[in-house]
DSSP file (Angstrom, degrees, kcal/mol; ACC not computed):
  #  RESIDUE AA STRUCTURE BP1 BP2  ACC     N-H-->O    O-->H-N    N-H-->O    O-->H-N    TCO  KAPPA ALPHA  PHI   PSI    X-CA   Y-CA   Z-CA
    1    1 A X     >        0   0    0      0, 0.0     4,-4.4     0, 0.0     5,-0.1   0.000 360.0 360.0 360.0 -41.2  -18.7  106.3  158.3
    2    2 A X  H  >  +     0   0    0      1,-0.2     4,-0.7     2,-0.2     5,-0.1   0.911 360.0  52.4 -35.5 -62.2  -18.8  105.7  162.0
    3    3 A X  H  > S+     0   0    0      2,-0.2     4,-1.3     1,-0.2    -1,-0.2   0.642 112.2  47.3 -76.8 -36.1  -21.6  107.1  162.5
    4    4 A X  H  > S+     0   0    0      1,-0.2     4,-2.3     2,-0.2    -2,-0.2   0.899 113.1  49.2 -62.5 -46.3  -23.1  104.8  159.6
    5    5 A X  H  X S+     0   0    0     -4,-4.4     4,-1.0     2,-0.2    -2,-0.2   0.622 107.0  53.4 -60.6 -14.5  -21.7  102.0  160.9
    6    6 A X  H  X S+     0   0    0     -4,-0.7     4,-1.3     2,-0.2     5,-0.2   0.900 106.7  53.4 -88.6 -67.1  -23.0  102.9  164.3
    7    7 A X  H  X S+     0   0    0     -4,-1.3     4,-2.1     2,-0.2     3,-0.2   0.803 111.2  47.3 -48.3 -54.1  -26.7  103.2  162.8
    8    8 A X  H  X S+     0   0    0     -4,-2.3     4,-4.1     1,-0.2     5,-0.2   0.951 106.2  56.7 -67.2 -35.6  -26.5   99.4  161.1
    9    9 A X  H  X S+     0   0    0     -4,-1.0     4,-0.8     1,-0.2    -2,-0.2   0.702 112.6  40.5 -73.3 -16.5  -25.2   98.0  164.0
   10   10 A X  H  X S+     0   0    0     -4,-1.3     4,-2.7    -3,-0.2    -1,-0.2   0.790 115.9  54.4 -67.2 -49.4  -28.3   99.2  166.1
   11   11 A X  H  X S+     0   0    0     -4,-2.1     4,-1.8    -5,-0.2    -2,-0.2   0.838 102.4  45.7 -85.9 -10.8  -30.0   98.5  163.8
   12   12 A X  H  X S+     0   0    0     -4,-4.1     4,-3.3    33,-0.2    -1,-0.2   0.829 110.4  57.1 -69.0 -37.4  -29.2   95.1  163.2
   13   13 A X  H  X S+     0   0    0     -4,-0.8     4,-2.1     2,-0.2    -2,-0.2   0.878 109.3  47.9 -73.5 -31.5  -29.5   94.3  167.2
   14   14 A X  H >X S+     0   0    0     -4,-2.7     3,-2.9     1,-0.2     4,-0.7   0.796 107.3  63.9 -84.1 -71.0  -33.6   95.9  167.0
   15   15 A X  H >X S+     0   0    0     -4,-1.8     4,-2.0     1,-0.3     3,-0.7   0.616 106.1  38.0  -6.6 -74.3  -33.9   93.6  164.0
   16   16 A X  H 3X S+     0   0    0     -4,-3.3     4,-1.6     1,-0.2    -1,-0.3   0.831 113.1  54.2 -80.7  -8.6  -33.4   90.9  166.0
   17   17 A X  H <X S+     0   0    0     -3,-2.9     4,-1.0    -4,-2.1    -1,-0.2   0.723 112.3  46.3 -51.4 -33.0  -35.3   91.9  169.0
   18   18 A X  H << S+     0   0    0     -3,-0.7     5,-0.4    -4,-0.7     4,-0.3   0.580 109.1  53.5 -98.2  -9.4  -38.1   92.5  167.0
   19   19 A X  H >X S+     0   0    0     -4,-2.0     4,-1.6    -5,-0.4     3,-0.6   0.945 118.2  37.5 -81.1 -44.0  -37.8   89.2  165.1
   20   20 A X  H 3X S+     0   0    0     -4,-1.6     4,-2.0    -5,-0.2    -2,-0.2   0.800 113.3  55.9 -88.9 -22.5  -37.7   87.3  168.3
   21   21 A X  H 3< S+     0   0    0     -4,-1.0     4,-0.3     2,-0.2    -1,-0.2   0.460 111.0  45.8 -58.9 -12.4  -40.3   89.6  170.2
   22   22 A X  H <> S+     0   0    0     -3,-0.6     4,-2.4    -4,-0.3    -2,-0.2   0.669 109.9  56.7-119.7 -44.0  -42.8   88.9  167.4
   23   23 A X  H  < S+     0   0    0     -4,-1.6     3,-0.2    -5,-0.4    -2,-0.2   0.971 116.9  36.9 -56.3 -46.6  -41.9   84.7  167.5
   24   24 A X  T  < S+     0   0    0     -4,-2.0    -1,-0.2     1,-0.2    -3,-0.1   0.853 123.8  43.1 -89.3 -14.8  -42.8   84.7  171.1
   25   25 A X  T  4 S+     0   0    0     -4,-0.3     2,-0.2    -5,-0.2    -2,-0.2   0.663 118.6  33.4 -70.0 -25.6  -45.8   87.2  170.5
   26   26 A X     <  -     0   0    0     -4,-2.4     2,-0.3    -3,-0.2    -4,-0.0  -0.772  65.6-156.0-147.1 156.6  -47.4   85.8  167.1
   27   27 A X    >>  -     0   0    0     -2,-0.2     4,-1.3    -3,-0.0     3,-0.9  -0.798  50.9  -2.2-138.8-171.5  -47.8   82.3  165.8
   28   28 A X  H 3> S+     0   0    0     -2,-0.3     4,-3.4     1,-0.2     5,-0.3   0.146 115.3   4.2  42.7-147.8  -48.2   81.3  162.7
   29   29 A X  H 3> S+     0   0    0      2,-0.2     4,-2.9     1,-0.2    -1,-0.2   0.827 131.7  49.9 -39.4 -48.7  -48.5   82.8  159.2
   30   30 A X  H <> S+     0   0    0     -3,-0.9     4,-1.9     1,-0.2     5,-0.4   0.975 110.9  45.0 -78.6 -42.5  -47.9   86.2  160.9
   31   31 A X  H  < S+     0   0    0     -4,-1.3     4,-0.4     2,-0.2    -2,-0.2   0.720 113.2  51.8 -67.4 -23.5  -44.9   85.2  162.8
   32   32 A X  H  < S+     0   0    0     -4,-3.4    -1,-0.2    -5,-0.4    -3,-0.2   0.900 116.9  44.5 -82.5 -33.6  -43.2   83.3  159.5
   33   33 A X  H  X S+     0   0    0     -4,-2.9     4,-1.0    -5,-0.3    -2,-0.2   0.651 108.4  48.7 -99.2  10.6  -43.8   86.3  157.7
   34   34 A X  H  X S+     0   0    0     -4,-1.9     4,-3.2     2,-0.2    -3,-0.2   0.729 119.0  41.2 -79.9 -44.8  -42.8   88.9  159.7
   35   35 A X  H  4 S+     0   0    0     -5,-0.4     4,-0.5    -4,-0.4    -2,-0.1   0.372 103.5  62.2 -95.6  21.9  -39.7   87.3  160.4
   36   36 A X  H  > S+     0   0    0      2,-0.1     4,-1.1     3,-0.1    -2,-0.2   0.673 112.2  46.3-102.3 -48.4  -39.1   86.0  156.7
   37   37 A X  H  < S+     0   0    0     -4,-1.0     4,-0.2     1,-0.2    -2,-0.2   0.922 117.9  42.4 -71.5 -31.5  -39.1   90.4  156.0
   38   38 A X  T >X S+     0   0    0     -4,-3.2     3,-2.7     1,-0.2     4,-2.5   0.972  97.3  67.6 -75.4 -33.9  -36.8   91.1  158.9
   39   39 A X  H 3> S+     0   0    0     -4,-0.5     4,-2.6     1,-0.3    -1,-0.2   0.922 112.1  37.1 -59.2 -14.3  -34.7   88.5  158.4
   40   40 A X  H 3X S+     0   0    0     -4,-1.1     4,-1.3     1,-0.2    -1,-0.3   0.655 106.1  62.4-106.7  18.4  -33.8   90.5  155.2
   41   41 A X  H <> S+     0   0    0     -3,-2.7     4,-1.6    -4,-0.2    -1,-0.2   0.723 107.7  47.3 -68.1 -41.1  -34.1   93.7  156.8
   42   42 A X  H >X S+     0   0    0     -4,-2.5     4,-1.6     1,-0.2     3,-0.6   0.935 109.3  53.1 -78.2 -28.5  -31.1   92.3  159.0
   43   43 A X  H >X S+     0   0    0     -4,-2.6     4,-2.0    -5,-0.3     3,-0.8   0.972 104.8  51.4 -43.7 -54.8  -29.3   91.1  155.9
   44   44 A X  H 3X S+     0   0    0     -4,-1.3     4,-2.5     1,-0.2    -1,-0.2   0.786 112.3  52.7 -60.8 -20.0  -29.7   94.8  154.4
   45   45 A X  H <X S+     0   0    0     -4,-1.6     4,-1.2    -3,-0.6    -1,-0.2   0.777 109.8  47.0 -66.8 -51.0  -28.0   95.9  158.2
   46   46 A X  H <X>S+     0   0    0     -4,-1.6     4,-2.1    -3,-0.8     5,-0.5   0.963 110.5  49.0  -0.3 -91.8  -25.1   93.5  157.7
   47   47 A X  H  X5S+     0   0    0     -4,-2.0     4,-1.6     1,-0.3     3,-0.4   0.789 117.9  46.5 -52.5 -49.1  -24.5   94.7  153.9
   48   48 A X  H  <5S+     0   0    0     -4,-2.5    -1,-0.3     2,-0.2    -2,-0.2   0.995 112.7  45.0 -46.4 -67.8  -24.5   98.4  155.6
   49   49 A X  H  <5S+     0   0    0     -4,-1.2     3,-0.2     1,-0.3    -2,-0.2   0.750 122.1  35.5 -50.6 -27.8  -22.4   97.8  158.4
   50   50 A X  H  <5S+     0   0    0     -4,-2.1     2,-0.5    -3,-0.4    -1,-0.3   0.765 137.7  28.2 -88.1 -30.6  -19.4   95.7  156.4
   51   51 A X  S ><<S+     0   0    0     -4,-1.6     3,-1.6    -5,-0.5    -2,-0.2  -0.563  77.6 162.4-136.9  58.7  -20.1   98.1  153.4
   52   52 A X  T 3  S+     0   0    0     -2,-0.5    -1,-0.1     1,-0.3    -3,-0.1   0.998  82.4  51.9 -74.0 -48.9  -21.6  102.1  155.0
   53   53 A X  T 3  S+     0   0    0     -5,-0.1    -1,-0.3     2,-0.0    -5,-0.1   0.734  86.8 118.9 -61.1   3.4  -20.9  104.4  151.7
   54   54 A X  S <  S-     0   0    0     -3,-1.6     2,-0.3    -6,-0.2     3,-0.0   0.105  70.6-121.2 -33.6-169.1  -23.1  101.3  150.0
   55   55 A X    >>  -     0   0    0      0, 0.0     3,-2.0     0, 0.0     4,-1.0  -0.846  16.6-112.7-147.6 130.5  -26.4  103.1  148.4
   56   56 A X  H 3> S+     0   0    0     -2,-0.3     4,-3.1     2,-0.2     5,-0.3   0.658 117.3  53.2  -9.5 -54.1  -29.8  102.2  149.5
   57   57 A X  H 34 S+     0   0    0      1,-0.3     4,-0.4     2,-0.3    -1,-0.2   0.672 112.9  51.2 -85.5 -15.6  -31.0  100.6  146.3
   58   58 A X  H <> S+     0   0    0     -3,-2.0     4,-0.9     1,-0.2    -1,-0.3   0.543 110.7  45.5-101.5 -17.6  -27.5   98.3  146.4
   59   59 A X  H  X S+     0   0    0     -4,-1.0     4,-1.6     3,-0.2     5,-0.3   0.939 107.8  52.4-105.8 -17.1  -27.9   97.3  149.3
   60   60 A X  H  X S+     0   0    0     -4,-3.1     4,-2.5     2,-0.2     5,-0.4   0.871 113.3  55.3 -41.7 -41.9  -31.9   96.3  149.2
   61   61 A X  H  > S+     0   0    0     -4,-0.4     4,-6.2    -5,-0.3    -1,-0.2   0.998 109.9  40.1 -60.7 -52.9  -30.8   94.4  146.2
   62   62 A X  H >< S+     0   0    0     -4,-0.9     3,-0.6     1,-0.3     4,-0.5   0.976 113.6  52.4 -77.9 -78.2  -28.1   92.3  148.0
   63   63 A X  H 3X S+     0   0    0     -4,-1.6     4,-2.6     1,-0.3    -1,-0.3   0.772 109.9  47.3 -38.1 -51.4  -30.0   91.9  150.7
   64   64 A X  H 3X S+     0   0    0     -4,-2.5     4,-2.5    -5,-0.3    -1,-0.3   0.985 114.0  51.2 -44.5 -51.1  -33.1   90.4  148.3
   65   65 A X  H XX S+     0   0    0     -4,-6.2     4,-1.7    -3,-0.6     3,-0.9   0.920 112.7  45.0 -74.3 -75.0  -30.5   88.2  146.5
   66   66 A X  H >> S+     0   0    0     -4,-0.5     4,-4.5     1,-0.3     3,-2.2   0.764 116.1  48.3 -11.1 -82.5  -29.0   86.7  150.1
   67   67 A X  H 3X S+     0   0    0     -4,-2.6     4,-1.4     1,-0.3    -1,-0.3   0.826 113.7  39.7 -39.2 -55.4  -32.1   86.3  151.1
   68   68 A X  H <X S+     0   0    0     -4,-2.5     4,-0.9    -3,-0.9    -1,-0.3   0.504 115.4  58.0 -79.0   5.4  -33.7   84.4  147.8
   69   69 A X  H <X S+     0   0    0     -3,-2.2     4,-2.4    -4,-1.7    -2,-0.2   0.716 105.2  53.1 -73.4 -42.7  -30.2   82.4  147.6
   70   70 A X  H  < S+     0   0    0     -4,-4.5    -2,-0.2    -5,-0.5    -3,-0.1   0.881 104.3  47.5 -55.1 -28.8  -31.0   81.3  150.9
   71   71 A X  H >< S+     0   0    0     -4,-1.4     3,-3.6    -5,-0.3     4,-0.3   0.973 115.1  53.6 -89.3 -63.0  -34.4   80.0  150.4
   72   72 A X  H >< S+     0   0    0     -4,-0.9     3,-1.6     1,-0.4     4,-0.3   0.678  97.6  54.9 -20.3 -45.8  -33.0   78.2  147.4
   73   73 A X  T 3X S+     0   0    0     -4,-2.4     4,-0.5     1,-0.3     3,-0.5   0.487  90.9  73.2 -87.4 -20.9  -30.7   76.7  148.6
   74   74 A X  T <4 S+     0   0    0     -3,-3.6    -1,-0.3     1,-0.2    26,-0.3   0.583  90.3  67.8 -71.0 -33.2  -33.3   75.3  151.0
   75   75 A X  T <4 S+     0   0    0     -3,-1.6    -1,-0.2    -4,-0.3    -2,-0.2   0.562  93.8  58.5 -88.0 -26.0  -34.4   73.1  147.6
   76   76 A X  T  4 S-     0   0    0     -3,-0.5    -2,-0.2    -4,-0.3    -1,-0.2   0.989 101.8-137.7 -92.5 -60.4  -30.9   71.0  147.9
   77   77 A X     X  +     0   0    0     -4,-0.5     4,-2.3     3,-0.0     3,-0.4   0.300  68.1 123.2 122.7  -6.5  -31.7   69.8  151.3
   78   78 A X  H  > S+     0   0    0     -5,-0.4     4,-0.6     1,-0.3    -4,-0.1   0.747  78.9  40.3 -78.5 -17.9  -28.5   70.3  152.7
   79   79 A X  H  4 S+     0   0    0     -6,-0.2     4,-0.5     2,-0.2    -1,-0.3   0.604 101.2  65.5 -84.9  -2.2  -29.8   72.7  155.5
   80   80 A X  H >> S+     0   0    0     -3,-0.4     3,-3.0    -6,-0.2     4,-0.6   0.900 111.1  47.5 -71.0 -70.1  -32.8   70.6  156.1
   81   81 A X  H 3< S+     0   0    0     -4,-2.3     3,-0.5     1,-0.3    -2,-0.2   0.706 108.2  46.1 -27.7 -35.8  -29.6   68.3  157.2
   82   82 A X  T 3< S+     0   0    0     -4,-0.6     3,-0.5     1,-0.2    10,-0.3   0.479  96.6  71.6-110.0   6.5  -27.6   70.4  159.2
   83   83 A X  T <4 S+     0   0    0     -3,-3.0    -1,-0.2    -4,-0.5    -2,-0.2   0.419 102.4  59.5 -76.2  -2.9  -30.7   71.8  161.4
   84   84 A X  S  < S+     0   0    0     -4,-0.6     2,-0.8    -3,-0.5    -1,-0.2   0.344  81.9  85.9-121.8  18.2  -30.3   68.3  162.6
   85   85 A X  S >> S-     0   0    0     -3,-0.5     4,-3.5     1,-0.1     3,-2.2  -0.732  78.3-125.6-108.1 145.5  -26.9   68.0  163.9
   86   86 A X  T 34 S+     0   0    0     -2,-0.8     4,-0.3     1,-0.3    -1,-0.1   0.688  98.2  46.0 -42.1 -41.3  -26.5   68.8  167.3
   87   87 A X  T 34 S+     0   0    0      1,-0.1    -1,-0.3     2,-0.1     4,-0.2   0.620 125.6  23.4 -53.0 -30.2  -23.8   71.3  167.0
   88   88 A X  T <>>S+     0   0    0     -3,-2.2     4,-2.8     1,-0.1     5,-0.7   0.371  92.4 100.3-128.6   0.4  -24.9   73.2  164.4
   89   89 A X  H  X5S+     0   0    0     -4,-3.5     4,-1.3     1,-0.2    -3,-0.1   0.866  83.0  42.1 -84.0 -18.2  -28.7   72.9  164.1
   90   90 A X  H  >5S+     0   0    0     -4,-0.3     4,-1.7    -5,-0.3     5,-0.3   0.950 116.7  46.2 -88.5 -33.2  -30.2   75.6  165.5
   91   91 A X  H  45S+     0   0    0     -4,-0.2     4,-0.3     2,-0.2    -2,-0.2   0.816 118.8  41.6 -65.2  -7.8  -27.9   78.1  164.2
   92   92 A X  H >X>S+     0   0    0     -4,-2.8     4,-1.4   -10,-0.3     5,-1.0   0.849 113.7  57.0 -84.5 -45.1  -27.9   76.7  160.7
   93   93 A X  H 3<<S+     0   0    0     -4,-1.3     4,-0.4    -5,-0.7    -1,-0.2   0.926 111.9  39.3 -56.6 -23.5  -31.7   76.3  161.2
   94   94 A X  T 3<5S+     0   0    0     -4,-1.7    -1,-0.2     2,-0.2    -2,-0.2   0.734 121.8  45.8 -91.4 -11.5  -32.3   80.0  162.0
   95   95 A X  T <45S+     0   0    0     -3,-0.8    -3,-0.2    -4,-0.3    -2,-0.2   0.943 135.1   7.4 -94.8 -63.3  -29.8   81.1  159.4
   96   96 A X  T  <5S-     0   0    0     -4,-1.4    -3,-0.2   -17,-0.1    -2,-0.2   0.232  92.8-147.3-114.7  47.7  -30.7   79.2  156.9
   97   97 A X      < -     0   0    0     -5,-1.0    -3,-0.1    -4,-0.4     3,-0.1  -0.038  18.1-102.6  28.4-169.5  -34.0   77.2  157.6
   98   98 A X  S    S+     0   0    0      1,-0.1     2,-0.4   -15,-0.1   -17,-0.1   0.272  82.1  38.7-159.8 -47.6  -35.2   74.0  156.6
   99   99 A X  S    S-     0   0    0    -20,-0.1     2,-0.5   -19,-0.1   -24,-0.1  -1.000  73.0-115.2-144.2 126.3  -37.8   73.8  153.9
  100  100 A X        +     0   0    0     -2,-0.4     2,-0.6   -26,-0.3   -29,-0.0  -0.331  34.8 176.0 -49.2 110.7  -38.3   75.7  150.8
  101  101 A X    >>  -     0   0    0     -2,-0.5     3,-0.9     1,-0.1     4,-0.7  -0.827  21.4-151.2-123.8 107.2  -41.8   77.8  151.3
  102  102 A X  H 3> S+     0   0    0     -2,-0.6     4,-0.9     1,-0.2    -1,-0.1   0.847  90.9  64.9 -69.1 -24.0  -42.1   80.2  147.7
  103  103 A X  H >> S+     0   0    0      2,-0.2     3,-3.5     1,-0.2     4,-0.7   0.990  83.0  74.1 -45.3 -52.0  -44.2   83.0  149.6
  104  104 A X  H <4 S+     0   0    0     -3,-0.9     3,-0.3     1,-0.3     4,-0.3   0.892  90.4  60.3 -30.7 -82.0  -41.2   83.5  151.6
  105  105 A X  H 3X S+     0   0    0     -4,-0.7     4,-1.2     1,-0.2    -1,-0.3   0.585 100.5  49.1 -20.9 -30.0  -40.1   85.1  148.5
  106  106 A X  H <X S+     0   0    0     -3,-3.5     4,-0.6    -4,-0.9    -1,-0.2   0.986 109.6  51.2 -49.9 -73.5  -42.7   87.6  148.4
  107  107 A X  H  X S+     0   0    0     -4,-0.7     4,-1.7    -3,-0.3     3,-0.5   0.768 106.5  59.2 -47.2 -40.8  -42.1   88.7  152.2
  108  108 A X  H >> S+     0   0    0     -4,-0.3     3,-1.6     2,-0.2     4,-1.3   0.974 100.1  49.0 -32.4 -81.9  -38.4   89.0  151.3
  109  109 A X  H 3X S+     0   0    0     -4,-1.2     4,-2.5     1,-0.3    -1,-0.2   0.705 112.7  55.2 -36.9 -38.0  -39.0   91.7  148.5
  110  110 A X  H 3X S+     0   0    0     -4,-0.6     4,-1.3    -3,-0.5    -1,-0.3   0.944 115.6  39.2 -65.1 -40.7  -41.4   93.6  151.7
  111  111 A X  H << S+     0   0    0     -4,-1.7    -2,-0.2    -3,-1.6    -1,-0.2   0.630 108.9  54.3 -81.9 -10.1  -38.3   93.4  153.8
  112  112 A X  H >X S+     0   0    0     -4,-1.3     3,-2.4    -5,-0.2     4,-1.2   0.862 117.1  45.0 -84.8 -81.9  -35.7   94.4  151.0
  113  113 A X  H 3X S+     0   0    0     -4,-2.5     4,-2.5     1,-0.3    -2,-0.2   0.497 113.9  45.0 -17.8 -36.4  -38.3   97.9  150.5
  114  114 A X  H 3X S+     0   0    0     -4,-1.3     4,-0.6     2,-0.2    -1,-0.3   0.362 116.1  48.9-100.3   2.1  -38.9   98.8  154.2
  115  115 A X  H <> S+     0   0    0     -3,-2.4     4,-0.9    -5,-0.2    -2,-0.2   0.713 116.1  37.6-115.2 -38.8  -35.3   98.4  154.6
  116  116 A X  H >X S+     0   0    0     -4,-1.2     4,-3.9     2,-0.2     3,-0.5   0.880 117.1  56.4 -80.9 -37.0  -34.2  100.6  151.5
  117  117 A X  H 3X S+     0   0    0     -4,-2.5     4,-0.7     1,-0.2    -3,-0.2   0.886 113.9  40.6 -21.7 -55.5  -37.3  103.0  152.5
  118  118 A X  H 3< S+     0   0    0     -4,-0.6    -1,-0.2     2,-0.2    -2,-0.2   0.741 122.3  40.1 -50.8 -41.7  -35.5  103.1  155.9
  119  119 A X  H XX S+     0   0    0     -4,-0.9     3,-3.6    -3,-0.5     4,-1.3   0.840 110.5  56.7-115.3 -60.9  -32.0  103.4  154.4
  120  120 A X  H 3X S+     0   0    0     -4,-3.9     4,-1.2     1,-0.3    -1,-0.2   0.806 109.1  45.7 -56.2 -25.3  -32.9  105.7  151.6
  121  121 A X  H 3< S+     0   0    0     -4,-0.7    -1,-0.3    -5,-0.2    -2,-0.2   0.259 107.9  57.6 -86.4  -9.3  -34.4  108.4  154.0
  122  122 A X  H <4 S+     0   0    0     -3,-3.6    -2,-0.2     3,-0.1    -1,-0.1   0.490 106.1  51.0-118.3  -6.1  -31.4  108.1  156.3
  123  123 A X  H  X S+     0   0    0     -4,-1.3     4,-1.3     2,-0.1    -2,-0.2   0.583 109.0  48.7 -86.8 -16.9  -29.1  109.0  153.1
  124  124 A X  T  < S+     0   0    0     -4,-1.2     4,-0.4     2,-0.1    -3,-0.2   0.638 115.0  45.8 -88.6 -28.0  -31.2  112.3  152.2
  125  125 A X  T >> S+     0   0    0      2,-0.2     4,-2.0     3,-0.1     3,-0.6   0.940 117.9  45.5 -78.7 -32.1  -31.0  113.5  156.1
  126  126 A X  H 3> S+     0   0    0      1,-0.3     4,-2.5     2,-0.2    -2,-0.1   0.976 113.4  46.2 -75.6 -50.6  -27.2  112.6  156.1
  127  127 A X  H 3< S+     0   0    0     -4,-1.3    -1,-0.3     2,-0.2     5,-0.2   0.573 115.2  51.1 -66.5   5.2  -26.4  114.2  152.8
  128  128 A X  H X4 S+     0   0    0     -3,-0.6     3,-0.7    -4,-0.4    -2,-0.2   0.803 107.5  49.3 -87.0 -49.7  -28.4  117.2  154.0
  129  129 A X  H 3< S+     0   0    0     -4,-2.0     2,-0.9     1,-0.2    -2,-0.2   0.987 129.1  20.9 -59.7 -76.2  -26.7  117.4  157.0
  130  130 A X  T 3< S-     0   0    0     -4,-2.5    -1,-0.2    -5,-0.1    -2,-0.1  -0.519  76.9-172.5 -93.2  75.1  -23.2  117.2  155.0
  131  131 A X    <   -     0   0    0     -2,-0.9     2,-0.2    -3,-0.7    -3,-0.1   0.189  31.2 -95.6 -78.1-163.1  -23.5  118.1  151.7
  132  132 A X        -     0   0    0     -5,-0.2    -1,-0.1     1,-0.0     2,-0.1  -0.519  36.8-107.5 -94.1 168.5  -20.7  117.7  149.4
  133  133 A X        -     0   0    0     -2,-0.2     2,-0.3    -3,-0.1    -1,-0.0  -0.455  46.5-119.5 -80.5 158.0  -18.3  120.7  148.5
  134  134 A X              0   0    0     -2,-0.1    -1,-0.1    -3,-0.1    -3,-0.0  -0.738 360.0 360.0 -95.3 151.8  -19.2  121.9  144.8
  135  135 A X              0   0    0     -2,-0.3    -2,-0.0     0, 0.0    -1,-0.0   0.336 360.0 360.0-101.5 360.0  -17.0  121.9  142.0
């Protein structure tokens, strides 16, 4: 479990290296949706790291739903609002943006897959490594 936990928490820190390495590298279209899939690659990192015996497929799911709650939630207006108070607008703005954009949703779905791709493949090496006693 350590060892899992160890693995999200890495992997949540390249997540956001590579989300901010690709914002100062890329503009546009590529850089809103690249960092529209990690951000829910870092969600799925999260959901590992509070939660490591989780299952791939449960935590790509939770991660999807976070992610398309978030962009909803963009529709009420109340983070368009708090990206503009001084204290709290740029982490609310990076957490939960600003503006409803329905593509996002798309790019979410890429990031919930490459992130259960990742995940699922790091539960067949682990359970290889230690399988379970038989009954």
């Amino acid at each position: 479990m350590i060892r899992t936990r160890g693995a999200a928490a890495a992997a949540a820190l390249l997540t956001v290296a590579a989300g901010l390495g690709i914002r100062s590298a890329a503009t546009g279209d590529v850089a809103t949706y690249a960092g529209d899939a990690l951000y829910t690659v870092l969600v799925l990192a999260l959901v590992v790291l509070i939660a490591p015996r989780v299952r791939a497929a449960w935590a790509a799911g939770v991660a999807l739903g976070v992610s398309c709650a978030v962009e909803f939630f963009q529709l009420t207006g109340v983070p368009a609002e708090l990206a503009t108070r001084a204290v709290v607008g740029t982490p609310a703005r990076l957490v939960l943006g600003t503006s409803f954009n329905a593509p996002d949703l798309f790019w979410y779905a890429v990031g919930a897959g490459a992130g259960w791709a990742v995940l699922s493949r790091w539960e067949r090496s682990r359970n290889a490594a230690f399988p379970r006693p038989s009954a």
